[in-house]
TORMAR-512162 format. One record per residue (C-alpha): residue in one letter; y, z, x. Coordinates in Angstrom, 3 decimals, decimal comma. Example, Ala and Ser with C-alpha at 12.3 -4.5 7.8 and 13.67 -1.06 7.14 Angstrom:
BEGIN
+-----+----------+----------+----------+
| res |        v |        w |        u |
+-----+----------+----------+----------+
|   A |   -4,500 |    7,800 |   12,300 |
|   S |   -1,060 |    7,140 |   13,670 |
+-----+----------+----------+----------+
# end
This chain:
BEGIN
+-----+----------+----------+----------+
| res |        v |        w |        u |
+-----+----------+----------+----------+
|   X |  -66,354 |  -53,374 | -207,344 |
|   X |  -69,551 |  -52,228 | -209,416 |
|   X |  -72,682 |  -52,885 | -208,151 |
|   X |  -75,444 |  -54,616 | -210,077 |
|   X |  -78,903 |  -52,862 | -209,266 |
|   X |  -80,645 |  -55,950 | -210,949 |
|   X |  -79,922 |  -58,494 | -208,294 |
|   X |  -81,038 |  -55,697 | -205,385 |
|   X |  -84,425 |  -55,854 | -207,556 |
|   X |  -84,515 |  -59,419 | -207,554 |
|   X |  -83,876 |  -59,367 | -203,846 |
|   X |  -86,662 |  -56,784 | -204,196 |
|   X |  -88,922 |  -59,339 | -205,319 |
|   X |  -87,729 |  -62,036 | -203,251 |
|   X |  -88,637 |  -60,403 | -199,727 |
|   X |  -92,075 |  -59,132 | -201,665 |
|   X |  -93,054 |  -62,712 | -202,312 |
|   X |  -91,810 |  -63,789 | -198,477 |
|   X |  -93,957 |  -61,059 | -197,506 |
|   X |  -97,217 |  -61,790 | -199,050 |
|   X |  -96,826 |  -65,589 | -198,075 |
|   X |  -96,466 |  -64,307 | -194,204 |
|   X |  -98,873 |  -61,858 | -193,932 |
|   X | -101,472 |  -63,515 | -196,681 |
|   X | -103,956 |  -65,608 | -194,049 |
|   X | -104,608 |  -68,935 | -195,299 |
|   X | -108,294 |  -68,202 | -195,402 |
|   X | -107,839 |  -65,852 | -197,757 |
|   X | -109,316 |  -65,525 | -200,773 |
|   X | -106,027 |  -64,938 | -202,635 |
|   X | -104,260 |  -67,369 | -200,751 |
|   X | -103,099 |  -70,417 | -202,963 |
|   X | -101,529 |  -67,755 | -205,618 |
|   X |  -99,975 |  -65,326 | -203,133 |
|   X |  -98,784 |  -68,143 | -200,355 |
|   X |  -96,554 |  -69,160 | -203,639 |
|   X |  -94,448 |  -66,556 | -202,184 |
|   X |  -92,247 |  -68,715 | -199,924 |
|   X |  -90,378 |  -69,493 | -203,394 |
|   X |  -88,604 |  -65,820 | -202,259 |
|   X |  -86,071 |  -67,663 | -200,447 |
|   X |  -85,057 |  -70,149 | -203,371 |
|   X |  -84,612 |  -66,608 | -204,915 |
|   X |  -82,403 |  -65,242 | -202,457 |
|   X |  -80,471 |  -68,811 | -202,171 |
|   X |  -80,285 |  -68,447 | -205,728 |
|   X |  -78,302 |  -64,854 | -205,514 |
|   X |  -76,329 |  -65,661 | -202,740 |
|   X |  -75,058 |  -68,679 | -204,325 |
|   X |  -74,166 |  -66,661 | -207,682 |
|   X |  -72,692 |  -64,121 | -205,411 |
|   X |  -70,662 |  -66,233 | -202,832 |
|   X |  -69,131 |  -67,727 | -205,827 |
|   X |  -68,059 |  -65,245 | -207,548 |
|   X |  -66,634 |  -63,240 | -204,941 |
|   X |  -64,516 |  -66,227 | -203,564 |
|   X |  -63,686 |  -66,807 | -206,992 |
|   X |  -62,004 |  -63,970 | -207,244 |
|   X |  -60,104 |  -63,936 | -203,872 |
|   X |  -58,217 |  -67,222 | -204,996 |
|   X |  -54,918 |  -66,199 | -205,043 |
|   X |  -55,003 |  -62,896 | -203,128 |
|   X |  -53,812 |  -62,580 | -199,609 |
|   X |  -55,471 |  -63,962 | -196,264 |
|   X |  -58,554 |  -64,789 | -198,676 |
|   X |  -60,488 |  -66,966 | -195,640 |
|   X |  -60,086 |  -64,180 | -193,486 |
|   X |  -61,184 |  -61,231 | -195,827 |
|   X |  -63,856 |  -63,575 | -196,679 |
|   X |  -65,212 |  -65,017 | -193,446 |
|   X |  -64,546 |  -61,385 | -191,260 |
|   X |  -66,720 |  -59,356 | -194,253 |
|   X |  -69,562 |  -62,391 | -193,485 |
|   X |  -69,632 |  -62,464 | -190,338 |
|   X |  -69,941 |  -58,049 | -190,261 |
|   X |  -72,850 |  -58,169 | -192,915 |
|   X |  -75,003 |  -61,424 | -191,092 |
|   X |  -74,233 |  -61,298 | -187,266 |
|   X |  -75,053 |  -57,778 | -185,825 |
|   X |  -78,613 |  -57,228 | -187,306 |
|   X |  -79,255 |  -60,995 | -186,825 |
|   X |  -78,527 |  -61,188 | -183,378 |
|   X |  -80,386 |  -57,505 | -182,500 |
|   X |  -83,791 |  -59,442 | -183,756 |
|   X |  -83,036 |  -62,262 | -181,743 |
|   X |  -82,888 |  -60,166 | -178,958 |
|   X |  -85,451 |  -58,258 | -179,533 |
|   X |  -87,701 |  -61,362 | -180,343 |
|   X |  -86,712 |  -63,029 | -176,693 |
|   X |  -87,409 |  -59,991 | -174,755 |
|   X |  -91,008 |  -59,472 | -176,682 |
|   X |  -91,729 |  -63,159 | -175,911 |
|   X |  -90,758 |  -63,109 | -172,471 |
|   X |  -92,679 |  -59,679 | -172,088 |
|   X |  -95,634 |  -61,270 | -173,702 |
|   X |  -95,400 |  -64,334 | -171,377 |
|   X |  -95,482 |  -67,289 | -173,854 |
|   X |  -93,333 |  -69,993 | -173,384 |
|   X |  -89,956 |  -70,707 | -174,669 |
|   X |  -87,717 |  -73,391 | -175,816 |
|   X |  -84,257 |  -72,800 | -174,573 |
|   X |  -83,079 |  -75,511 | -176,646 |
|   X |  -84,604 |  -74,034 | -179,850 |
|   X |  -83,584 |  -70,374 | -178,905 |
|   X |  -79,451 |  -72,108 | -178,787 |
|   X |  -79,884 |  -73,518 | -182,219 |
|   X |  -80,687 |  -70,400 | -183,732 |
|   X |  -78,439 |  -68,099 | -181,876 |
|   X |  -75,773 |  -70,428 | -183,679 |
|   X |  -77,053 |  -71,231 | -186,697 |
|   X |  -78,108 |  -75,006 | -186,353 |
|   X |  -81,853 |  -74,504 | -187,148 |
|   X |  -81,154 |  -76,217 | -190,552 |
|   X |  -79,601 |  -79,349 | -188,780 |
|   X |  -82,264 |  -81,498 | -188,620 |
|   X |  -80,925 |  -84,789 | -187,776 |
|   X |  -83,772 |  -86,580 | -187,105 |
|   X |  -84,818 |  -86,131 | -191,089 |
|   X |  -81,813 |  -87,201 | -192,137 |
|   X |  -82,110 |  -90,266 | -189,859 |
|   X |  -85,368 |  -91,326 | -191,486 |
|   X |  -83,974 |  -90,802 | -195,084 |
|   X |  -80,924 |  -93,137 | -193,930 |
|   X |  -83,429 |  -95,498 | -192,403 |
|   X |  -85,901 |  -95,235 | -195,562 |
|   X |  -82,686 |  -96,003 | -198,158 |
|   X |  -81,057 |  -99,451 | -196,061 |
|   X |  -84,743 | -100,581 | -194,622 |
|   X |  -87,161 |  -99,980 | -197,332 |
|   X |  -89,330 |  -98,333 | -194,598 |
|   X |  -92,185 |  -97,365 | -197,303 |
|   X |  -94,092 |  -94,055 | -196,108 |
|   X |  -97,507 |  -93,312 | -197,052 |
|   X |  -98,419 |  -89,720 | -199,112 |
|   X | -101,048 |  -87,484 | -198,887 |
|   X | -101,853 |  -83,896 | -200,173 |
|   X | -102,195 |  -81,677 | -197,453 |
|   X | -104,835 |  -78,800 | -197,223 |
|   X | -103,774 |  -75,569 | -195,482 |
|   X | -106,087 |  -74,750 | -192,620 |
|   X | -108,680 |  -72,787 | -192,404 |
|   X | -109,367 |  -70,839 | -189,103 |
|   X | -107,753 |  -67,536 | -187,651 |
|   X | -103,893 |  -68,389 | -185,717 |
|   X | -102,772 |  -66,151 | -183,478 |
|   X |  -99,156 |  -66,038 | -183,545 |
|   X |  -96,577 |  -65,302 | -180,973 |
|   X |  -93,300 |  -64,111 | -180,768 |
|   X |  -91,636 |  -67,487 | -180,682 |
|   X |  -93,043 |  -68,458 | -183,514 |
|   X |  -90,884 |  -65,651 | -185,571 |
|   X |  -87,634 |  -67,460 | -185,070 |
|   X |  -89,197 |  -70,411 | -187,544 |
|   X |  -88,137 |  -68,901 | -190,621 |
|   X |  -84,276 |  -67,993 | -189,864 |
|   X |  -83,601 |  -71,826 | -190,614 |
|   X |  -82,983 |  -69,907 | -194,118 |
|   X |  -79,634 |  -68,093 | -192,662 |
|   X |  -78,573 |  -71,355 | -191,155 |
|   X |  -78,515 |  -73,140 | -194,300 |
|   X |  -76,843 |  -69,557 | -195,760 |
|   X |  -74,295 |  -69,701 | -192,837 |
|   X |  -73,131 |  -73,616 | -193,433 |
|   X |  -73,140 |  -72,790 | -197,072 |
|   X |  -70,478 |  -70,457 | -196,643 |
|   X |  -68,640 |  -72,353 | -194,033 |
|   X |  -68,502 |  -75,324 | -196,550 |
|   X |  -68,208 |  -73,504 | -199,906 |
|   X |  -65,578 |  -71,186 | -199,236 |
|   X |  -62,615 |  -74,131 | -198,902 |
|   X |  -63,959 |  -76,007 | -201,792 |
|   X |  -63,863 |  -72,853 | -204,210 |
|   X |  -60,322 |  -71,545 | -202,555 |
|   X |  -58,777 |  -74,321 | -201,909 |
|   X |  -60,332 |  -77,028 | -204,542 |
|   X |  -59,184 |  -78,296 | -207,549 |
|   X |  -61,409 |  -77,906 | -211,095 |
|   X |  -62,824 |  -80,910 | -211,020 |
|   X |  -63,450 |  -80,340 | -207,160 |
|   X |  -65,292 |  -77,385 | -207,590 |
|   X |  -67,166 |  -78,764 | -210,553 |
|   X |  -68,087 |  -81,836 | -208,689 |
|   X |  -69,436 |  -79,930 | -205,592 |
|   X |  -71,400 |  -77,701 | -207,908 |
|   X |  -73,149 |  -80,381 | -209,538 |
|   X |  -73,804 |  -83,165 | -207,382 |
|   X |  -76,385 |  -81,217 | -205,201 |
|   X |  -78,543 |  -81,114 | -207,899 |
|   X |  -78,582 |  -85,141 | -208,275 |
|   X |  -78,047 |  -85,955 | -204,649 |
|   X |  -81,054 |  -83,568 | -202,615 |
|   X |  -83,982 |  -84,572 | -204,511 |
|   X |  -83,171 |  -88,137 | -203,687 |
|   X |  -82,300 |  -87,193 | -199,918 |
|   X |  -85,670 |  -85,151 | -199,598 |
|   X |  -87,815 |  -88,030 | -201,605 |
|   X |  -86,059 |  -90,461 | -199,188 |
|   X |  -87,298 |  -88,166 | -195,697 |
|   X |  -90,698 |  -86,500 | -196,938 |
|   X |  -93,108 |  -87,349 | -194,358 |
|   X |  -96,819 |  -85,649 | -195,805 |
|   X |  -97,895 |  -83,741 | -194,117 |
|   X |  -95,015 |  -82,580 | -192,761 |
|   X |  -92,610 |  -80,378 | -194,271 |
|   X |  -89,615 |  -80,681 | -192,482 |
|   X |  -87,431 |  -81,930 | -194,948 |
|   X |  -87,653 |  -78,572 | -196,868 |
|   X |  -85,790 |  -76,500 | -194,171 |
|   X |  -82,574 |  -79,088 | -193,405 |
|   X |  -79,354 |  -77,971 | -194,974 |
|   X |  -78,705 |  -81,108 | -197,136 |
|   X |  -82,102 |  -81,160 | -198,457 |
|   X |  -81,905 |  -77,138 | -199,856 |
|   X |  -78,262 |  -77,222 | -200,667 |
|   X |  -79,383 |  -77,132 | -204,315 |
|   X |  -80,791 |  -74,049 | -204,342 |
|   X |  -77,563 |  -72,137 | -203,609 |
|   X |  -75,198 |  -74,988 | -205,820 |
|   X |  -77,510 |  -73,794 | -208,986 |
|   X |  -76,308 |  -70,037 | -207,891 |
|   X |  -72,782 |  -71,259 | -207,594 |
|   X |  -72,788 |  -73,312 | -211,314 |
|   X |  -74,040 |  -69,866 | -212,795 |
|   X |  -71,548 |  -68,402 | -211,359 |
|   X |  -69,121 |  -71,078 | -212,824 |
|   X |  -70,743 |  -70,498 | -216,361 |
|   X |  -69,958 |  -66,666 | -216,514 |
|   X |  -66,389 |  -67,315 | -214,860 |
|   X |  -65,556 |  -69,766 | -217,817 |
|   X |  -67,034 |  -67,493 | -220,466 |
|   X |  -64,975 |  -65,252 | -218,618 |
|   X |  -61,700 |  -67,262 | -219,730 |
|   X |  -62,895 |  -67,701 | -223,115 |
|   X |  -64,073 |  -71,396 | -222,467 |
|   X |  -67,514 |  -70,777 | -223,576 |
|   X |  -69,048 |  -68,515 | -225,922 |
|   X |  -70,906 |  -65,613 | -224,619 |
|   X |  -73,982 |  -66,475 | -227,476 |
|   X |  -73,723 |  -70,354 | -225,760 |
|   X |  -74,504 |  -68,475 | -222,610 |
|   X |  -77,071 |  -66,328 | -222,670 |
|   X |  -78,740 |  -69,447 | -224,885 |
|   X |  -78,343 |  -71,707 | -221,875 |
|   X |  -79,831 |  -69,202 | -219,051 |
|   X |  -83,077 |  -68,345 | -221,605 |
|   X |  -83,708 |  -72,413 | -222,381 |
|   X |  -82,845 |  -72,863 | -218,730 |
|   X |  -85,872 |  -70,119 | -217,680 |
|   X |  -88,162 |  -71,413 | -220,156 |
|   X |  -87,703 |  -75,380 | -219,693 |
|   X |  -88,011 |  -75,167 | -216,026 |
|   X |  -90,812 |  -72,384 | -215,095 |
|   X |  -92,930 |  -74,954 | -217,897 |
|   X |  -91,525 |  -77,859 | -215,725 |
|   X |  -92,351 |  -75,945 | -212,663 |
|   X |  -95,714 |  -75,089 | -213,483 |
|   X |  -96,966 |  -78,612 | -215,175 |
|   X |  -95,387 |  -80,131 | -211,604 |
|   X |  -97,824 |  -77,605 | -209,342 |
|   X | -100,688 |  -77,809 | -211,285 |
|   X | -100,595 |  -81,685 | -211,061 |
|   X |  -99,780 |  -81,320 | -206,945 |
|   X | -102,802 |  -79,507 | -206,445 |
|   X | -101,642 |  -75,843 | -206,249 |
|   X | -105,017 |  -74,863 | -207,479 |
|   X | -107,202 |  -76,725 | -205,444 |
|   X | -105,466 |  -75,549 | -201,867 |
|   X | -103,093 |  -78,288 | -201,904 |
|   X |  -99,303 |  -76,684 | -200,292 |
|   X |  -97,532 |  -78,368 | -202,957 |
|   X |  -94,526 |  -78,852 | -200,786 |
|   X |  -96,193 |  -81,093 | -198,899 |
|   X |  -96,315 |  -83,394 | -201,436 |
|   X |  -94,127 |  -86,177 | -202,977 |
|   X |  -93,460 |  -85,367 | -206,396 |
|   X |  -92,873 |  -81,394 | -205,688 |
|   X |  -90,770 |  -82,529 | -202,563 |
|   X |  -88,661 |  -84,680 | -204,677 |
|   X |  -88,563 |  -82,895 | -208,417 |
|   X |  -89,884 |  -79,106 | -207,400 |
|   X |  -87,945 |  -77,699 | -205,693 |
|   X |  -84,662 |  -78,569 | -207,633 |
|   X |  -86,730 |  -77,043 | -210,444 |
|   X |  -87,155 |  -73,996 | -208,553 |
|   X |  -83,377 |  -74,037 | -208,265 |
|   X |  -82,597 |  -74,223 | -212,210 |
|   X |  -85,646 |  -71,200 | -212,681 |
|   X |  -84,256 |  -68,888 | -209,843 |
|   X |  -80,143 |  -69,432 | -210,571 |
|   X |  -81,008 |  -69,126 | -214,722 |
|   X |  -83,189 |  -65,862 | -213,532 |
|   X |  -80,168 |  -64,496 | -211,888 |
|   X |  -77,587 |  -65,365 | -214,755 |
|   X |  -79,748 |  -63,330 | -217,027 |
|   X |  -80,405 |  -60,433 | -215,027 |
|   X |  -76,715 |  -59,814 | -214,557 |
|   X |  -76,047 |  -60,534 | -218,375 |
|   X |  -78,324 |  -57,756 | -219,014 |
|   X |  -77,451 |  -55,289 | -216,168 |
|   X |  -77,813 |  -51,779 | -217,438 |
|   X |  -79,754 |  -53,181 | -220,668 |
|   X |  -82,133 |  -50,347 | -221,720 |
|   X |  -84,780 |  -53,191 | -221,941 |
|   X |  -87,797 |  -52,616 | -219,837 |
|   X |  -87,701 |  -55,422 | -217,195 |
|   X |  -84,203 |  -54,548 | -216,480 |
|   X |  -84,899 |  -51,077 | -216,096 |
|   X |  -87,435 |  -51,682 | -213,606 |
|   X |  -85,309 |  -53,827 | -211,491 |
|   X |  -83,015 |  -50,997 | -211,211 |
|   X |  -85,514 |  -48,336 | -210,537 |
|   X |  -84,936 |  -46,059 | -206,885 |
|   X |  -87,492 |  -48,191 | -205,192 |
|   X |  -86,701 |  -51,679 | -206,099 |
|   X |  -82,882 |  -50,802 | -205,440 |
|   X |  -83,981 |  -49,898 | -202,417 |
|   X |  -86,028 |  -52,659 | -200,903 |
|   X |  -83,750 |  -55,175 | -202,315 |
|   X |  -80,803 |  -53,287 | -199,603 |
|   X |  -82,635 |  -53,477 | -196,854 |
|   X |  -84,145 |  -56,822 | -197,738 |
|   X |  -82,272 |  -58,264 | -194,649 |
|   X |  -83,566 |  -56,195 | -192,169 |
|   X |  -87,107 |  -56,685 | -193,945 |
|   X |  -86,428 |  -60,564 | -193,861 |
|   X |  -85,732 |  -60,391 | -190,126 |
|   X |  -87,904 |  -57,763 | -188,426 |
|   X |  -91,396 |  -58,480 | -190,914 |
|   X |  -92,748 |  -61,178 | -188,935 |
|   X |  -91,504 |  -59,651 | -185,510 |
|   X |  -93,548 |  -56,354 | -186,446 |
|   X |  -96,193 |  -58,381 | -187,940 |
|   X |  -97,425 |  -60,543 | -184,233 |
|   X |  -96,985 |  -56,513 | -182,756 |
|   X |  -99,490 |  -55,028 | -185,044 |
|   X | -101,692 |  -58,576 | -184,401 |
|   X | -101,324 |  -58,003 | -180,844 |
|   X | -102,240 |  -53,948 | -181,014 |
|   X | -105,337 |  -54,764 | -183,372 |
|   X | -106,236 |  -58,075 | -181,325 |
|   X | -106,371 |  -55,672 | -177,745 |
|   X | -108,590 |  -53,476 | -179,363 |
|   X | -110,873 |  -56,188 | -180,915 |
|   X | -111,381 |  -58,305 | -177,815 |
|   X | -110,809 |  -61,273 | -180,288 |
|   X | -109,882 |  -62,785 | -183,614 |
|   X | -113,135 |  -63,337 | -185,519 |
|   X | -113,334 |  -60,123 | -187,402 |
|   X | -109,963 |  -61,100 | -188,961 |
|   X | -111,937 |  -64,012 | -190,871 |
|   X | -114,861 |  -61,933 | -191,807 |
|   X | -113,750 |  -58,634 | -192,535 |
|   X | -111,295 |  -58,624 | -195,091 |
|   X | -110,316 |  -55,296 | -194,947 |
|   X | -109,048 |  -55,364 | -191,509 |
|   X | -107,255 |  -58,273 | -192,809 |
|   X | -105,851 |  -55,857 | -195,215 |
|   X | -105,061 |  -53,120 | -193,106 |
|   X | -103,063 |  -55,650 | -190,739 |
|   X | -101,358 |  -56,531 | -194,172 |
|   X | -100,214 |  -52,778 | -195,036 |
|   X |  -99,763 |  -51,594 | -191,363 |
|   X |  -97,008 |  -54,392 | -191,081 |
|   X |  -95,524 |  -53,872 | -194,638 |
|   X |  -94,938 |  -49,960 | -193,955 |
|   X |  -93,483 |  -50,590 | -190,172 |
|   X |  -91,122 |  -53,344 | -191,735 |
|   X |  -89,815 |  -51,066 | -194,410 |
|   X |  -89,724 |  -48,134 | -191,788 |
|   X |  -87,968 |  -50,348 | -189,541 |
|   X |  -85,308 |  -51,595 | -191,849 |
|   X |  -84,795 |  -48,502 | -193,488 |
|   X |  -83,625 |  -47,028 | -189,999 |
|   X |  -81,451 |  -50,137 | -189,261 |
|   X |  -79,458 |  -49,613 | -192,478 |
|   X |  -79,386 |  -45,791 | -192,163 |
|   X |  -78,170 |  -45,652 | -188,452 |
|   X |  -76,950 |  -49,575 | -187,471 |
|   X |  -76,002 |  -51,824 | -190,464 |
|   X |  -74,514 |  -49,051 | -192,223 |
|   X |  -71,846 |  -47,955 | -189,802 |
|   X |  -70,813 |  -51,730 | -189,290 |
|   X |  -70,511 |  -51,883 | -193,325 |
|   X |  -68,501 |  -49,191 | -193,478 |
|   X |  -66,492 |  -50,213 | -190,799 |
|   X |  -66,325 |  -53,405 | -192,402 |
|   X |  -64,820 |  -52,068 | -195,766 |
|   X |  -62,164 |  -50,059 | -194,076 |
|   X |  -60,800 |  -53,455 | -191,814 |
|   X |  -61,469 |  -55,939 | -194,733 |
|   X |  -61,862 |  -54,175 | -197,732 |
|   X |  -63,552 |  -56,273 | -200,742 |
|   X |  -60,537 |  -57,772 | -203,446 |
|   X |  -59,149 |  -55,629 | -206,375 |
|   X |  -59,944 |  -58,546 | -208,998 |
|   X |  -57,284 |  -60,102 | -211,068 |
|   X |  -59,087 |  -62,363 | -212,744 |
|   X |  -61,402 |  -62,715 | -215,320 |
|   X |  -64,359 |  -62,870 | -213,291 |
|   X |  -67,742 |  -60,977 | -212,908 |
|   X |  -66,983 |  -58,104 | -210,847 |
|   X |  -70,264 |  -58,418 | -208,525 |
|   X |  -71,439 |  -56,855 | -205,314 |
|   X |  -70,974 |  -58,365 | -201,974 |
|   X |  -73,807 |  -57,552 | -200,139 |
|   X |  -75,714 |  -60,798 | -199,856 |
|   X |  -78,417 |  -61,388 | -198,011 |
|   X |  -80,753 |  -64,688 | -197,503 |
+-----+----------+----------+----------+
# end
């Protein structure tokens, strides 16, 4: 199968933005434009549910297709995922902080994202007409240490990744048309009303449970859908590319009116709020999947935003953006921890903004170092060991001939 550079710079830009969100501190000058960043993993939800798509797409029909298809997963996710975990317990217990066990299990198997006592409240909310009371919150202000536990937070992205492919692979093998259309579609009705029905302000935790964010990957998948059936002849190419450009336009307008009106300029974390919980992020979907559909509609364009996306570096970052997702916040508490040891304490870091810069570029170039030498000498090995036990389908079908590399 070819491989599309464009989506490796989108996932270039995807793990940038995550990035600058982590390591941007709140009191920050910068910090209400580059904390947008966290919209990185829409982005990434975005390719992999384009991707996932695709590829099963194209093993209906072939031989063994769940086991080609769960066996390649399971080689590209597990091994690098569970070395960080590792490597995060052992730092934490070195460091001394204290541990949830029970937190620690639901991450080792990929049950972060199951957050059943959201999903209680939204069922309670729609039969009870419990009415909850909103409010715009304010991100803080003062210096947080972080610890090692607190890296494990973010991986609820790779459990809502890992159900994702446990649920969509039967309903694109296996399902009928109007199946696969159905499941494609109905996540983008169904999870603004499920997270409307649980957001609590000023909590968030509605925006990391698996049937509040399956959107974000169905909008990947109905892309996906769009270029299989233009594939067929069912739709016109011009019809196509149309769609994806009034898609990017009509929903980054959308997106934007919808943030300005949450607060995003006044220090307000827009998804702490109603109408962004409920109508943003769904938005963020349509943007990020229509992003994706035209990147790969102009892959090797001679245009100039193409061309960047497939430029040496951003190829690059965007294929060891796992590694980068999983190790940057590990490396970044380290480098806290080093700086913080030689400081005595954490004041400077809200008064001197070029340490808080330094921190900032000291963790970027260890992250990149780090995942570079993970693909070169760990998660390469496994891939290619991967592609001689399970190699990827010979397609037979009129479908996008994509990469399989997908990471969250």
């Amino acid at each position: 199968m070819s491989r599309i550079n464009e989506l490796d710079g989108l996932r270039a830009i995807a793990i940038s933005g995550v990035l600058l969100a982590h390591f941007t501190p709140d009191y920050s000058g910068f910090s209400d434009l580059l904390y947008l960043g966290w919209s990185g993993v829409d982005l990434f939800f975005a390719i992999s549910g384009f991707l996932i798509t695709s590829i099963l797409i194209g093993l209906r029909g072939q031989e063994a297709p769940f086991k080609t298809f769960y066996w390649r997963r399971t080689l590209r996710i597990f091994p690098p995922y569970y070395l960080v975990l590792t490597l995060i317990l052992l730092l934490a217990l070195l460091h001394g902080e204290h541990l949830s066990y029970r937190a620690m299990v639901r991450h080792w198997l990929f049950l972060s994202s199951v957050t059943t006592g959201v999903i209680k409240l939204a069922v309670s909310r729609l039969f009870f007409h419990v009415h909850p009371a909103f409010s715009a919150y304010h991100r803080p202000t003062e210096f947080y240490i972080l610890q090692f536990k607190d890296c494990v937070g973010i991986y609820w992205s790779l459990s809502v990744e890992e159900i994702f492919y446990l649920i969509w692979a039967p309903v694109i093998l296996k399902g009928t048309r109007r199946l696969v259309l159905f499941c494609s579609v109905a996540p983008l009705l169904l999870c603004p009303v499920l997270r409307g029905l649980a957001h609590t302000s000023p909590q968030i935790g509605e925006t990391g449970g698996f049937v509040f964010r399956f959107d974000s990957l169905a909008a990947g998948g109905c892309v996906a859908l769009l270029f299989c059936a233009a594939g067929k002849g069912y739709l016109e190419q011009r019809l196509l590319d149309r769609g994806l450009v009034v898609g990017m336009v009509s929903s980054s307008l959308a997106l934007f009116l919808l943030s300005k009106h949450c607060g995003v300029f006044r220090g307000v974390d827009v998804r702490t709020t109603w109408m962004f919980s409920v109508f943003g992020y769904t938005l963020l979907a349509i943007l990020c999947a229509a992003v994706v559909g035209t990147c790969v509609r102009w892959s090797n364009s001679p245009r100039s935003i193409p061309r960047l996306l497939r430029s040496k570096l951003a190829v690059y970052l965007g294929t060891i953006s796992y590694m980068m997702y999983l190790i940057h916040l590990p490396t970044y508490v380290l480098i806290q921890l080093v700086i913080l040891r030689y400081l005595g304490n954490g004041r400077a870091f809200e008064t001197n903004d070029g340490l808080v810069a330094l921190w900032g570029i000291l963790a970027v170039a260890c992250t990149i170092a780090l995942a570079g030498l993970s693909w070169k000498y760990f998660e390469g090995p496994i891939l290619r060991l991967k592609e001689k036990r399970f190699p990827s389908f010979a397609p037979s079908r009129p479908v996008l001939s994509v990469v399989e590399t997908v990471t969250p």
